[in-house]
N, C-alpha and C positions, 0 to 999 in steps of 0.2 A: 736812689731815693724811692722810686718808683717799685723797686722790689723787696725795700722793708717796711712801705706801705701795705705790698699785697701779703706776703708775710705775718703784720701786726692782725691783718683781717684773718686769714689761714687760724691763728690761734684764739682771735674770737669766737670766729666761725666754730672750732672745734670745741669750745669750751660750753658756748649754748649748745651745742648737740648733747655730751656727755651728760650736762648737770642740770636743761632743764625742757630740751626739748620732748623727752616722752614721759613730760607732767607729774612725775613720780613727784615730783621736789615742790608742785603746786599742793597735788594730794595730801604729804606731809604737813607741808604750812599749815592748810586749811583744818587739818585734821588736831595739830596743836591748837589752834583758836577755836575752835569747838569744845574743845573741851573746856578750855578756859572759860567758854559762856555757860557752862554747866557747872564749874567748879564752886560757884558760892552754893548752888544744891546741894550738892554731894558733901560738902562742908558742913552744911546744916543737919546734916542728916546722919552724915559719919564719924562729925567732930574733925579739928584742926588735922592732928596728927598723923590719923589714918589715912585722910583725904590727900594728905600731902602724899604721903607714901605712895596710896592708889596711882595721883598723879604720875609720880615718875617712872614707877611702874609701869605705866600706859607708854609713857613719853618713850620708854627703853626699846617696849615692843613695835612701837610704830616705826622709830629709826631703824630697830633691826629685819623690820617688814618691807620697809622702803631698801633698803641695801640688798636684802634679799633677793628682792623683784629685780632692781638694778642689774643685778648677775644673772638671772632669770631672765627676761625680757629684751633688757636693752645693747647688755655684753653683747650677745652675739648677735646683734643686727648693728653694732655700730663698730665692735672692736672693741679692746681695750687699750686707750692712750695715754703714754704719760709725758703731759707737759714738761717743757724744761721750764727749772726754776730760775726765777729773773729778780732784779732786787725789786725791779717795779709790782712785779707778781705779789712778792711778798710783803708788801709794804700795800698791797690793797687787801691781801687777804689779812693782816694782820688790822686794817682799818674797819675791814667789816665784820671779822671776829666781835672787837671792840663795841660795834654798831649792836649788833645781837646782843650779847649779853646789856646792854644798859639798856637797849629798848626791848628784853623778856623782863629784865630786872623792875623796868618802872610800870609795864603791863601787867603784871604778877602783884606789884606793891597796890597798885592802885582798885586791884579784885580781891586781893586779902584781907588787905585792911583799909576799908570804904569810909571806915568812921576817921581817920586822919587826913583822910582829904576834906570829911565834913570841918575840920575843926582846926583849917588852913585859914591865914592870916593873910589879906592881899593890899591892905590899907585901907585906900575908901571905895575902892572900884565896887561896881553892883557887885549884888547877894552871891549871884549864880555863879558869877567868874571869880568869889570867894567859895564858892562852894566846890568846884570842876577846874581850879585852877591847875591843881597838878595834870588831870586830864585832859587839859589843853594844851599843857607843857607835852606829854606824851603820844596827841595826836601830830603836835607838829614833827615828833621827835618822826614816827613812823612813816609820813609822809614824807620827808628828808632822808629817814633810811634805805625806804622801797624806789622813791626817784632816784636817790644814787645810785644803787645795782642796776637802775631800769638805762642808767647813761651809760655804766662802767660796760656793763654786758650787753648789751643795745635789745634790751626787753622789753617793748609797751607796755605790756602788761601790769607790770610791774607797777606803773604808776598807778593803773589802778586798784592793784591791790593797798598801795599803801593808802589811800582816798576810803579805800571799803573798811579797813581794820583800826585807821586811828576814827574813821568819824562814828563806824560801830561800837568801840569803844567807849569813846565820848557820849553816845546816845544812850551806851546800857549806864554807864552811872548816875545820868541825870534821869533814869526811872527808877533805879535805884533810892535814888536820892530822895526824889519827891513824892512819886506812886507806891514807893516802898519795893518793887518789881526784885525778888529775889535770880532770876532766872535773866541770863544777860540775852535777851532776844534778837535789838543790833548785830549784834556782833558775831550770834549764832548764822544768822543769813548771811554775810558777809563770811564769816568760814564756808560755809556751805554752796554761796557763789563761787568763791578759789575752789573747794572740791569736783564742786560739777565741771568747772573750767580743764582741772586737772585731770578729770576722767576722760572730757572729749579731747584733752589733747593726748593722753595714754592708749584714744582708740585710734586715732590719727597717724600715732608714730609706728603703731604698728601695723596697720595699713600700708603707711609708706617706707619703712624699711622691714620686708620679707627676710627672713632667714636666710642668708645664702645656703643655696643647695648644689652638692658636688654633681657635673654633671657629666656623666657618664663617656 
């Protein structure tokens, strides 16, 4: 028992080393929600369609920038490991595949099109929780998403990043909403905190695991 406890740890262990201990994978987040707090600009200014396109464009490059560096950077200071596949493995990654897409899906619905949350029905509860109700549906969703990974993978952090991006969220629509604030500025500082975080941890991992060098 004792040694498929240390074991279950061994492949913890080696799963935060690979995927998020040299911060690339915070970088990435942060760098998606940023742009997302720019995205009703770039909207305005470039029209629907193009803006969408620019989007994913972006999104393509930052993934292939992040995997790049991946191989770059981390490959050879950690190795390359391949987990064995487990039903439980796959039954969590298949849980939080799931998790991402509903919570880009309802983050994305809710910065798109801003005028369908204004013209949400909640019954009689006050104005504002008819106004941001879907965005409150969405902050909790984020915060539920970002605590799970921060249990499943044993990440602090993690919690608070979900605390930084659904109440970011939440804050840019209700200026939005009321100030008219085209420009999501919450949500901009909260990408921007996960970026800084992910940089001091990208200076950290490389500090601490040096290149092996062959010695002579």
């Amino acid at each position: 028992m004792s040694q498929q406890i240390t074991l279950g740890k061994v492949r913890r262990r080696t799963l935060r080393l690979i995927n998020f201990e040299d911060g690339l994978w915070d970088i990435l987040l942060g760098s998606v929600f940023l742009m997302l707090s720019i995205y009703p600009v770039t909207r305005r200014l470039l029209g629907p369609a193009f803006n969408l396109l620019l989007f994913v464009a972006v999104l393509a490059i930052l993934i292939a920038g992040q995997l790049h560096a991946r191989r770059v950077f981390s490959a050879p200071r950690t190795g390359v490991v391949k987990s064995r596949r487990t039903p439980a493995r796959t039954v969590t990654l298949a849980i939080n595949a799931v998790l991402v897409i509903a919570t880009v899906g309802l983050v994305i619905t809710t910065l798109l099109f801003p005028q369908a949350i204004s013209g949400s029905r909640w019954g009689a509860l006050p104005g504002w929780v008819s106004d941001m109700g879907v965005d409150i549906i969405v902050m909790l969703v984020l915060i539920g998403f970002f605590s799970l990974m921060a249990y499943v993978f044993g990440i602090p952090r993690l919690y608070l990043y979900g605390w930084l991006v659904g109440v970011g969220n939440l804050a840019s629509t209700a200026l939005h909403l009321y100030p008219g604030y085209t420009f999501n500025l919450p949500l901009a500082i909260a990408a921007g905190t996960i970026v800084v975080i992910g940089v001091a941890l990208f200076i950290r991992f490389l500090h601490k695991y040096p290149i092996p060098t062959e010695e002579a």
